[in-house]
N, C-alpha and C positions, 0 to 999 in steps of 0.2 A: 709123554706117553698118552696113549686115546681111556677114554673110558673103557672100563670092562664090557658093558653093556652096552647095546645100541641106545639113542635115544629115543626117550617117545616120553611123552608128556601125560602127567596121569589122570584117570575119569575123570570127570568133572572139570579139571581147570581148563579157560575157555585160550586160543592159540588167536593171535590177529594177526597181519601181516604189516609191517614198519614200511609204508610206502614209498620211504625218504631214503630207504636202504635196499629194498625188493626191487625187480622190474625195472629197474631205475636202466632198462634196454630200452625203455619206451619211453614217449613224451610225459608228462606228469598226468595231465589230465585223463590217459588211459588206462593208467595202472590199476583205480579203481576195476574196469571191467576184467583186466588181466588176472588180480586176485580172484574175482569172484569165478573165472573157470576155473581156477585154480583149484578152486573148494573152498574158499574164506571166504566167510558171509561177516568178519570185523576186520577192521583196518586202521591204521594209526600215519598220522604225519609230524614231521616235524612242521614250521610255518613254509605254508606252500604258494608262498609270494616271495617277489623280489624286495617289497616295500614295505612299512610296519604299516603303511595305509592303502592297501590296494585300492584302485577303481569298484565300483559296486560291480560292473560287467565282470569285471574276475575275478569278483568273490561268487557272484550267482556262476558263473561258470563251473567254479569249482564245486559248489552243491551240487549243481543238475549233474556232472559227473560221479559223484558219491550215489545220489539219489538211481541214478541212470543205472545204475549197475549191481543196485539191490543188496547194497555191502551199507553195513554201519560204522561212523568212524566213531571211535570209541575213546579214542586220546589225538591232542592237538598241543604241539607246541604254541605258546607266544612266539614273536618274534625274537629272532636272538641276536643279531648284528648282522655281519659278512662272513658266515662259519665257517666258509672253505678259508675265509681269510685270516682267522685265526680269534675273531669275535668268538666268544661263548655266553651271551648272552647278554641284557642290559638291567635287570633288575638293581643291579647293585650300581649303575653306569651316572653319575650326578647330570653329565651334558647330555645323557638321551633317554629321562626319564619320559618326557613328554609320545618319544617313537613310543616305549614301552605301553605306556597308557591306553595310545588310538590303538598298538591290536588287542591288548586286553579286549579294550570293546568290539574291533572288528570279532575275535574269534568266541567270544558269548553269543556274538549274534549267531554264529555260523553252529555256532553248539544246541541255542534254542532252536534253530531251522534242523539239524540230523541229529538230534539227541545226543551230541558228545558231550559225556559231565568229566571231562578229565583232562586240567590243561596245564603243562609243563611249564615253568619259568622258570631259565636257565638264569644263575644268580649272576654270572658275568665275572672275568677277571679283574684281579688287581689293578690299578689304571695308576702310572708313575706319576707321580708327583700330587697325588690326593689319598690323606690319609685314611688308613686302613676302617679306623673308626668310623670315618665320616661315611665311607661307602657301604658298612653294614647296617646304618642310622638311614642311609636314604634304601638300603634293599627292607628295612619291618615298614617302612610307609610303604615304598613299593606294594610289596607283597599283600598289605591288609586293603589296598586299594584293587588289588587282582583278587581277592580272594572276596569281597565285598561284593562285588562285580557276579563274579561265578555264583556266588548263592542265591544269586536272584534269579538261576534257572537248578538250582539244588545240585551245582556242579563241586567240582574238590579243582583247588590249585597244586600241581606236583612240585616237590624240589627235590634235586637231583644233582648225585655227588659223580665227576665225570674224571675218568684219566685221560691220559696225553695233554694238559694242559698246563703248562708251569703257574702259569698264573691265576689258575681257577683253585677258589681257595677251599672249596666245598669238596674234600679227598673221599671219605671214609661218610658209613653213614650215620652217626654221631656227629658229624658237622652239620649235618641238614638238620638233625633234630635240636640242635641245640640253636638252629635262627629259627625254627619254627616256636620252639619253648617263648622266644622270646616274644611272640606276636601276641598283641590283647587277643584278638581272637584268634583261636586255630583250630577249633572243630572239624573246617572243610581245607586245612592245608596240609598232605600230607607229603610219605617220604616218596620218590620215583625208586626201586629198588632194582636197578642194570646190574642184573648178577657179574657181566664182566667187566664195567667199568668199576666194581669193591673188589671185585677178586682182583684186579690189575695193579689197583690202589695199595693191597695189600691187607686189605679186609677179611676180617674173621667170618666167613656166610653162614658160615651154621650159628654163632652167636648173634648176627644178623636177623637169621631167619627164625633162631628159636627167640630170642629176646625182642624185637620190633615187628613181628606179623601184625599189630593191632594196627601199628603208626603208619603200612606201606599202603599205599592206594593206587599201585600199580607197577607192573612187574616186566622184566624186557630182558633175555637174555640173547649172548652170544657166547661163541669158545674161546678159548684163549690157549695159547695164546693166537693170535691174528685176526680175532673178533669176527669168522666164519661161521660155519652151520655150525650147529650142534654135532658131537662127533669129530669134529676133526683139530680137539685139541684136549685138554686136559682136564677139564672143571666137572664135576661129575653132576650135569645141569639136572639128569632127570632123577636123582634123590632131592639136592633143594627142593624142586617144584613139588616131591610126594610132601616133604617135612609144610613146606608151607601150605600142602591143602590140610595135611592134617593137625595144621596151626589154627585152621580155619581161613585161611584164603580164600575167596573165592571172586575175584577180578580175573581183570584179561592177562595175559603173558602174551609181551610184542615179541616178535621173531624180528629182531634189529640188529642183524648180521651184515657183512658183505660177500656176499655169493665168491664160492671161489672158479665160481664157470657161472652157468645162466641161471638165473634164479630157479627155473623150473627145474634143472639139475639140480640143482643144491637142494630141492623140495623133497624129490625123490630118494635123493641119499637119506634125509632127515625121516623119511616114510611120510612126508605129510601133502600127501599129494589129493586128488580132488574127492575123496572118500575121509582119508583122516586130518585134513586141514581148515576142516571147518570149525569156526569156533561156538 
């Protein structure tokens, strides 16, 4: 059944647009100026390379495009493997810790050049035949080497519990918080809180949202089910987002949907078109 109420997202908490998931009608490096007629003045990517070490020319490309179009990115994935391929990520990954490392530092760089303090490390699946222990032992060095990294531009590292993955062991958002507990330091690591990827999971949101507001450092929803706009499934997105501002939230909320027609459709049904889509 749909919500009772339209959606719409409450004062104050700020709306950016998930690049990796929006527009995705256009080449990459457009989409930047496509959000911002849009009315989004923030924007989020997942890693917007084929390589965990781009050329410098494609990384400066990809700033003057951000730059160019007067939008701030506001969250940045690391690199996560071959995702269409069914990679989700490599922090936990023992043969590609070294990819993991170079985008750590490509995307600090790219974070001290447009001010992104918010970068996603997807923990990676289970990998056959390397025990379970050994790869949550190589994801806390991981991790304190990404998060080490980021503080030297006062940025936070995300981790983020994801569905559709058999093998991703991070379900619910008590799994994230329990590798985070484990890290010597974790001031700047917090939880990614994907309203639809805990509700998919089987995630309690309201225990979510009232018990973990302090520990989330950024927020991204979609419906469910079919991980669409807002409205056109069941989760009822725009009470979490009141409960969390008046948890004290006060970060971005990525629209990281899959359009069920053209993004700018899907914009208009959600009402957040070039007046209320600005974050």
């Amino acid at each position: 059944m749909m919500e009772d109420e339209p959606f719409s997202s409450p004062p104050g908490l700020r709306l950016d647009a998930n690049l990796s998931t929006l527009f995705t009608e256009l080449p990459l490096l457009r989409r930047p100026a496509a959000a911002a007629a849009a009315g989004f003045d923030a924007i989020e990517f997942w890693w917007p390379f084929d390589v965990a070490a781009p050329a410098d020319a494609d990384v400066d490309r990809f700033v003057t495009a951000v730059r160019d179009a007067g939008v701030r990115l506001v969250a940045l994935n690391f690199f996560g493997g071959d995702l269409p391929g069914g990679d989700r990520g490599l922090v936990s990954w023992p043969a590609r810790t070294a990819e993991f490392l170079d985008s750590v530092a490509v995307a600090v760089g790219i974070g001290a050049q447009l001010g992104c303090r918010s970068f996603n490390a997807l923990y990676g699946n289970r990998i056959a035949g390397i025990d379970p222990g050994e790869q949550d032992d190589i994801a806390i060095e991981t991790l304190a080497f990404a998060a080490h990294a980021a503080a030297r531009i006062d940025a936070d590292v995300l981790l983020e519990p994801l569905s559709g993955a058999a093998r991703y062991p991070l379900r619910k958002a008590a799994d994230a918080i329990a590798v985070i507990d484990r890290l010597p330091r974790r001031d700047n690591v917090r939880l990614l809180a994907d309203l639809y990827h805990l509700a998919v999971n089987g995630d309690h949101l309201g225990a979510v949202v009232g018990g973990l507001t302090d520990r989330i450092g950024h927020v991204q929803i979609a419906d469910a089910p079919g991980r669409h706009e807002p409205g056109t499934g069941s989760l009822p997105l725009a009470r979490h987002l009141n409960d969390l501002y008046a948890n004290g939230y006060r970060g971005f909320v990525g629209l990281e949907y899959l359009p069920t027609g053209t993004t700018l459709d899907s914009l208009r049904t959600i009402g957040e078109t070039t007046a209320g889509g600005r974050a």
